[in-house]
Backbone as JSON Lines, residues from 0, in Angstrom:
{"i":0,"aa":"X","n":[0.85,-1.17,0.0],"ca":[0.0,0.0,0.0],"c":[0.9,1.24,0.0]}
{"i":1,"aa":"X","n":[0.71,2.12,-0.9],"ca":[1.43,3.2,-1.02],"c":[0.44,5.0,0.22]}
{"i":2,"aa":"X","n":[0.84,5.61,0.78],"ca":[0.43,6.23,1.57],"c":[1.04,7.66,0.57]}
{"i":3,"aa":"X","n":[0.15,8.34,0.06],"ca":[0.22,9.74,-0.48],"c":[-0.1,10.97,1.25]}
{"i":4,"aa":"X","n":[1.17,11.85,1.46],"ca":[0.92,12.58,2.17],"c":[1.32,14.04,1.79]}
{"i":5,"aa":"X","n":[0.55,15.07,2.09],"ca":[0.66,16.0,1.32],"c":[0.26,17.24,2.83]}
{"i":6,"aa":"X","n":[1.58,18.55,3.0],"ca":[1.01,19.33,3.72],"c":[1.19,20.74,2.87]}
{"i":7,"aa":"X","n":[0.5,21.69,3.14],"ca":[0.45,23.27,2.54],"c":[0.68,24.29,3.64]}
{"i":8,"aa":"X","n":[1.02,25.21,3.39],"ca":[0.62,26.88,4.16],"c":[-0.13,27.21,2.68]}
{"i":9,"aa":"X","n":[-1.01,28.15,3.71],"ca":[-1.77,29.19,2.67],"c":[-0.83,30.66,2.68]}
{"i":10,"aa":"X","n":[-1.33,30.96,1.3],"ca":[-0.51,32.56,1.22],"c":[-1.98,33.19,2.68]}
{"i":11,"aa":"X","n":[-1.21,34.53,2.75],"ca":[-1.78,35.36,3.71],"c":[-2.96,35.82,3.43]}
{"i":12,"aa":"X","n":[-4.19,36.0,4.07],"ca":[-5.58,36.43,3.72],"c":[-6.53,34.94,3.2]}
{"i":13,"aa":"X","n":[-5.9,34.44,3.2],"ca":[-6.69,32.85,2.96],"c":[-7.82,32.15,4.22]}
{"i":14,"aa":"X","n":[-8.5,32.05,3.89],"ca":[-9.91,31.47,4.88],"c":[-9.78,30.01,5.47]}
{"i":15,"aa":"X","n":[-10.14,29.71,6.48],"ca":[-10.62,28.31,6.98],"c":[-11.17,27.79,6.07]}
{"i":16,"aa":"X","n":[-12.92,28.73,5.63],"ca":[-13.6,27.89,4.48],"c":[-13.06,28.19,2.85]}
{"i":17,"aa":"X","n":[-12.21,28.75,2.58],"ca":[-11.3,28.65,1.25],"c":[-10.46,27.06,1.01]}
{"i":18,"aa":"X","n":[-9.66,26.66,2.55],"ca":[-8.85,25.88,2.96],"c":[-10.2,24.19,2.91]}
{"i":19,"aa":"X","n":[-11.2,24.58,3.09],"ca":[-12.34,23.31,3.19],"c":[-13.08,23.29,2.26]}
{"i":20,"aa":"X","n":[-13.0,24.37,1.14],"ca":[-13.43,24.03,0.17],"c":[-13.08,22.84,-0.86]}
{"i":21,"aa":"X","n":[-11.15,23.31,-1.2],"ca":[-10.37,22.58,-1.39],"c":[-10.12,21.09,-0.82]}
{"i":22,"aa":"X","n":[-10.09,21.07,0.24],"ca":[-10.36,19.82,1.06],"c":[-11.55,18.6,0.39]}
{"i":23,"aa":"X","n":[-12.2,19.47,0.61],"ca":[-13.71,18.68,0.48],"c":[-14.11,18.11,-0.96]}
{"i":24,"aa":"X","n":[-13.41,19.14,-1.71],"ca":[-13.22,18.71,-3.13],"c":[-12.18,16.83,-3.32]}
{"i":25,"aa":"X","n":[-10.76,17.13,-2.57],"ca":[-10.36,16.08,-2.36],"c":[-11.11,14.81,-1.71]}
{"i":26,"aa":"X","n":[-11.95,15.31,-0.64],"ca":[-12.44,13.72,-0.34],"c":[-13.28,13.25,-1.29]}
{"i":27,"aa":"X","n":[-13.8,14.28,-2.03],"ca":[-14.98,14.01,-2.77],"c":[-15.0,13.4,-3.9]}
{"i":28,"aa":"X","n":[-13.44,13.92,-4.58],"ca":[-13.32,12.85,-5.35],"c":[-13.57,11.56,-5.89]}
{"i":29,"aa":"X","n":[-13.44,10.51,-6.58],"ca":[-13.16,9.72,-6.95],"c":[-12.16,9.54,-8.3]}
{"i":30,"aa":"X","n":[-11.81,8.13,-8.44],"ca":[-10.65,7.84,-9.52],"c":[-11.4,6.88,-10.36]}
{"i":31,"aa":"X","n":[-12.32,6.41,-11.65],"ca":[-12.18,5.27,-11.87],"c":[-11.06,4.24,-11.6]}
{"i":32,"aa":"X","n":[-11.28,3.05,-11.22],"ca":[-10.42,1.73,-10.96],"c":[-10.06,2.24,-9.83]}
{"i":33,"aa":"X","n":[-9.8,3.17,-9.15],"ca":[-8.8,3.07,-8.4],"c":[-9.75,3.34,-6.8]}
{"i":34,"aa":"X","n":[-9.08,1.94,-5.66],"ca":[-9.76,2.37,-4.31],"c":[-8.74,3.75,-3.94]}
{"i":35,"aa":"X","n":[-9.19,4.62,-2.69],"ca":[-9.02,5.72,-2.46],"c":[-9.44,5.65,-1.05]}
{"i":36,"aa":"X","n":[-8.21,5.98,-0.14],"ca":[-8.8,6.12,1.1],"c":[-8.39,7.47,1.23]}
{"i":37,"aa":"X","n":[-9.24,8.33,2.1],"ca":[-8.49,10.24,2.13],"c":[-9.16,10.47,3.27]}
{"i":38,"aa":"X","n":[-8.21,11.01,3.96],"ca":[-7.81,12.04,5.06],"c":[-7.47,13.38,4.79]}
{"i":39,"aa":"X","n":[-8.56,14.4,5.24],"ca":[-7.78,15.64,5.32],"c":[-8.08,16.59,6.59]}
{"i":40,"aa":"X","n":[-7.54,17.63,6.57],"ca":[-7.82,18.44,8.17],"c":[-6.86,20.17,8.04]}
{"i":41,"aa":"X","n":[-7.53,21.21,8.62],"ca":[-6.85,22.13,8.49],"c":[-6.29,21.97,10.0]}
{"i":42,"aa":"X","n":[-5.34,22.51,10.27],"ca":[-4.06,22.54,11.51],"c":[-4.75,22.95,12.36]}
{"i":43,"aa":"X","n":[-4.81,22.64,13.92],"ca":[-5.39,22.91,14.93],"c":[-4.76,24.1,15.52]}
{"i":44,"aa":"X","n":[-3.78,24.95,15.2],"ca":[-2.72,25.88,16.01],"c":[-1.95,24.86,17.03]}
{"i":45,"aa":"X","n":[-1.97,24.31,17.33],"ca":[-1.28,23.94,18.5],"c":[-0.11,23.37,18.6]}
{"i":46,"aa":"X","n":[0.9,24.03,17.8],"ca":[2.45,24.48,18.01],"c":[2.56,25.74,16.41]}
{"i":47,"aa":"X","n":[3.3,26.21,16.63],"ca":[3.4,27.62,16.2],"c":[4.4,26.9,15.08]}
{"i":48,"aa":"X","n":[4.47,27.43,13.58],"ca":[5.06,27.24,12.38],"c":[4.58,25.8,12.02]}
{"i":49,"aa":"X","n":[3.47,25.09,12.51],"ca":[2.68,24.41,11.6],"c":[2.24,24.78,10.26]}
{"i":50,"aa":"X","n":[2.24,23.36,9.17],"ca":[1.61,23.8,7.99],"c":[0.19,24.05,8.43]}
{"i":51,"aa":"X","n":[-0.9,24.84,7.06],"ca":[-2.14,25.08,7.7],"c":[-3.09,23.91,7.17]}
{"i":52,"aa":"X","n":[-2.61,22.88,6.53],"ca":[-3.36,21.71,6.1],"c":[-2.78,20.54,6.06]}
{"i":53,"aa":"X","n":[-3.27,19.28,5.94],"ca":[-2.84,17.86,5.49],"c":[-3.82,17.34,4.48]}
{"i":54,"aa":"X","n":[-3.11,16.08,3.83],"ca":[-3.9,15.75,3.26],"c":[-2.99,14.04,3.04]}
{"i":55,"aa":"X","n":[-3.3,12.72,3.44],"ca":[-3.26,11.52,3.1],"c":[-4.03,10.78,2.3]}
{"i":56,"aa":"X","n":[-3.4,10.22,1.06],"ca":[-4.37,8.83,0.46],"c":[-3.74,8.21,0.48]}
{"i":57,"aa":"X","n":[-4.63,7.17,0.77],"ca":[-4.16,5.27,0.75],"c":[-4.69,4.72,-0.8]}
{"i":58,"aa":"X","n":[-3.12,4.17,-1.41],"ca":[-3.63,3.83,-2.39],"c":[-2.63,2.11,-2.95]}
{"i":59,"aa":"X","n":[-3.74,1.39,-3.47],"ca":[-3.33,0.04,-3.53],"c":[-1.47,0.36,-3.57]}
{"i":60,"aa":"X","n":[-1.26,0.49,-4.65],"ca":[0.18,0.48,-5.31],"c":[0.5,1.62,-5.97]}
{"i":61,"aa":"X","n":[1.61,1.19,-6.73],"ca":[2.61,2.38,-7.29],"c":[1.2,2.8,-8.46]}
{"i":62,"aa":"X","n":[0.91,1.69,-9.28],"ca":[0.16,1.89,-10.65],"c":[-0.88,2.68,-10.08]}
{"i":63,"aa":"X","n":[-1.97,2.5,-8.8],"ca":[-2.8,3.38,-8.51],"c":[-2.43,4.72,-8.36]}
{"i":64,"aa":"X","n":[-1.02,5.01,-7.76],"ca":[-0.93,6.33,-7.34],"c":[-0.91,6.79,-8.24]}
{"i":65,"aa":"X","n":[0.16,6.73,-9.43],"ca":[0.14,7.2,-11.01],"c":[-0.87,7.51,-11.48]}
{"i":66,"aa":"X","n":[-1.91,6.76,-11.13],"ca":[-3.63,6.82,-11.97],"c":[-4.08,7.95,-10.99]}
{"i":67,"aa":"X","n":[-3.94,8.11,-10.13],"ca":[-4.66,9.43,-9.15],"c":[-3.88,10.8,-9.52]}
{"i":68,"aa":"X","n":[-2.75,10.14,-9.28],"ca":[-1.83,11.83,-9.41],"c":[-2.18,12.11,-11.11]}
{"i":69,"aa":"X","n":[-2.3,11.24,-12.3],"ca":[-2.56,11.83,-13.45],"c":[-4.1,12.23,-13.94]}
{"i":70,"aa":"X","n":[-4.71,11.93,-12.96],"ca":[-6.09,11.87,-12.96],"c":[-6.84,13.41,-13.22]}
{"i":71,"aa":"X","n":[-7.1,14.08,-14.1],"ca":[-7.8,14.87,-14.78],"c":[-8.63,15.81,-14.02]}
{"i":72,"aa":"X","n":[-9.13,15.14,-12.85],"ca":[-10.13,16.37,-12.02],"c":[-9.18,16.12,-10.99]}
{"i":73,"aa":"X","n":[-8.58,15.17,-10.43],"ca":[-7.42,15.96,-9.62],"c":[-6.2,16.86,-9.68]}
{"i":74,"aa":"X","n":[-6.05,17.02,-10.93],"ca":[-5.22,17.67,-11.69],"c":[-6.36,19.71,-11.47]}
{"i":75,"aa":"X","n":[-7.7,18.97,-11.79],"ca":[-8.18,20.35,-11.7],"c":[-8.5,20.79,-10.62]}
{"i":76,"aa":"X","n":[-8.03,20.0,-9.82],"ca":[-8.32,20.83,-7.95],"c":[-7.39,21.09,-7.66]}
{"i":77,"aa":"X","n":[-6.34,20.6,-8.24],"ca":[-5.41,21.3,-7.72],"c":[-4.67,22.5,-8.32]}
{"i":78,"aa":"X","n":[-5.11,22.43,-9.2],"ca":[-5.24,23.91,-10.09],"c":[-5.74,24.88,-9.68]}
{"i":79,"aa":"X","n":[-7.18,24.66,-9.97],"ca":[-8.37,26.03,-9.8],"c":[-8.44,26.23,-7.97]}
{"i":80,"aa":"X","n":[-8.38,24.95,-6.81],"ca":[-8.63,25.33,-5.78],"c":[-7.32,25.24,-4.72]}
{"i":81,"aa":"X","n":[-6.32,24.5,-5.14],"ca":[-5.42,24.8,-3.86],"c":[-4.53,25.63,-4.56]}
{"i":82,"aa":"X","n":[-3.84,25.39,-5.84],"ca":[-2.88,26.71,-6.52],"c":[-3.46,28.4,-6.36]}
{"i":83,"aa":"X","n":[-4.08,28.7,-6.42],"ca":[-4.62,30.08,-6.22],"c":[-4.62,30.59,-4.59]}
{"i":84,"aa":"X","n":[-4.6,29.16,-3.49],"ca":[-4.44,29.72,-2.25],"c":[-3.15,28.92,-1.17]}
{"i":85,"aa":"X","n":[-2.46,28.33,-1.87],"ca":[-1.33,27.93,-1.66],"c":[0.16,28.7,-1.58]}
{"i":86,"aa":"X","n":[0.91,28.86,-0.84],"ca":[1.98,29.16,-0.52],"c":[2.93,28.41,-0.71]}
{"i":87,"aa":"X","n":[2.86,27.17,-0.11],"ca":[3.58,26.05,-0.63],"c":[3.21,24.74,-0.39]}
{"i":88,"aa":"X","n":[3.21,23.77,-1.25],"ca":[2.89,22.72,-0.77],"c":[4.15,21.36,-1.03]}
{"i":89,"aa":"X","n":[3.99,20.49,0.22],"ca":[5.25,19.05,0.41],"c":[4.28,18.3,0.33]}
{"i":90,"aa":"X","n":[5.14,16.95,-0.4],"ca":[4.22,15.76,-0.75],"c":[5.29,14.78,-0.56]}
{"i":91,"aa":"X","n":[4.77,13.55,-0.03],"ca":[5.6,12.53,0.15],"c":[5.01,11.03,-0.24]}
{"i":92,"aa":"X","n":[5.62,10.1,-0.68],"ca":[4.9,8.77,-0.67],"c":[5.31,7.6,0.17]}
{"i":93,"aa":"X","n":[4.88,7.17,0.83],"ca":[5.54,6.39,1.81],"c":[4.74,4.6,1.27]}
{"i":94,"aa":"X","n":[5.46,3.45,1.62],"ca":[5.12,2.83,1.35],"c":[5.02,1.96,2.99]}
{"i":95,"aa":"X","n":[3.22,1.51,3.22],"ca":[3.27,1.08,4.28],"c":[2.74,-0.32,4.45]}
């Protein structure tokens, strides 16, 4: 099982519900073929220079992740809704 983990800061003036829009778009997703488990959450404050989001998917294998990360409406969320309020975003794949 491959574990997609992904954290952001927002640029400055960015909303909670800007930050859950985006979110919500991700759980909401789907992939044909592909199962999809997703986790996401904006940062609780509670230590100072936290990112302001997460985001985990569980995905069978390498071939699924490829099929998600090239996947066409995830491609467009992350375009139209986290690029426009993103500062920066880290992504990692862990295999668990």
């Amino acid at each position: 099982m491959i574990r997609n983990v992904v954290v952001g800061t927002v640029k400055d003036g960015v909303t909670v519900d800007q930050m859950e829009e985006a979110l919500a778009a991700i759980r909401g997703m789907s992939v044909p073929g592909v199962e999809l488990t997703v986790v996401t959450g904006v940062d609780l404050g509670l230590r100072e220079g936290n990112a302001n989001f997460a985001i985990t998917v569980d995905l069978a294998d390498e071939d699924a992740y490829r099929t998600y990360d090239s996947d066409d409406e995830h491609n467009r969320i992350r375009r139209e809704l986290f690029a426009p309020i993103s500062a920066s975003i880290q992504r990692i794949q862990i295999r668990l």
